[in-house]
N, C-alpha and C positions, 0 to 999 in steps of 0.2 A: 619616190613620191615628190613631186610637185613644192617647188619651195612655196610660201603665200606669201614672203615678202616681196613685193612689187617694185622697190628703190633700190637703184644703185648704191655705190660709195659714198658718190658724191649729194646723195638725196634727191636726183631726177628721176621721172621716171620710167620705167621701163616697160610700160604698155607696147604694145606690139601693137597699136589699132592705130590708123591714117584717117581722120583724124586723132589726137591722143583721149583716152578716157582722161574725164575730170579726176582730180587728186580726192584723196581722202578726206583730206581738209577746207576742200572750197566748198562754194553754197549748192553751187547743181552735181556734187557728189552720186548720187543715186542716179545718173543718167549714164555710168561706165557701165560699159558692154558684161552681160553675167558670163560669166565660165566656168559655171558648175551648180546645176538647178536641182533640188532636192524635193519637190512637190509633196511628196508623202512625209517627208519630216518638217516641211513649214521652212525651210531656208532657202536662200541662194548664193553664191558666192560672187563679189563682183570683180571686175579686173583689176581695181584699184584696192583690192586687200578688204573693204566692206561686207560683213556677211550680212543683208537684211532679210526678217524675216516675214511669211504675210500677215501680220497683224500690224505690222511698218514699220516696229521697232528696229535698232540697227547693232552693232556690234565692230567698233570702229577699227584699225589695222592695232591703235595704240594700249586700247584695250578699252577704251569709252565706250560707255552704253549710250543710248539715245533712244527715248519711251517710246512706245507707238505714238502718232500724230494722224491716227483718222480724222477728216474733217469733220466724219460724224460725232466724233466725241467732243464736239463744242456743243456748250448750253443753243438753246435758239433765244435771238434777240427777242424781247416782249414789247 
């Protein structure tokens, strides 16, 4: 099986994609290339160690959760 750790030794990383998928930890995270799509169970896996699922929530390499963030779950301005 497939390690899911995506960093080397030395903490770089080891994405295979030209250009590199974004880290775990920067802001456009969720724009690494998926490598392993689960449609009937709600997940995806991304290159960079992020498993999100589609309700948006995420599930970080480190073990951070992060809530859903649909836009539609904001109140509307009155």
């Amino acid at each position: 099986m497939e390690s899911l750790d995506r960093t080397s030794g030395s903490g770089a990383s080891a994405c295979p994609h030209e250009p590199s998928c974004p880290a775990a930890d920067e802001l456009d995270r969720e724009a690494a290339r998926t490598v392993a799509y689960h449609p009937e169970q709600g997940w995806s896996l991304l290159c960079n160690g992020i498993v999100i699922f589609d309700d948006t929530g995420e599930l970080l390499p480190d073990g951070a959760v992060i809530a859903p963030h649909r836009p539609t779950d904001r109140t509307a301005a009155a």
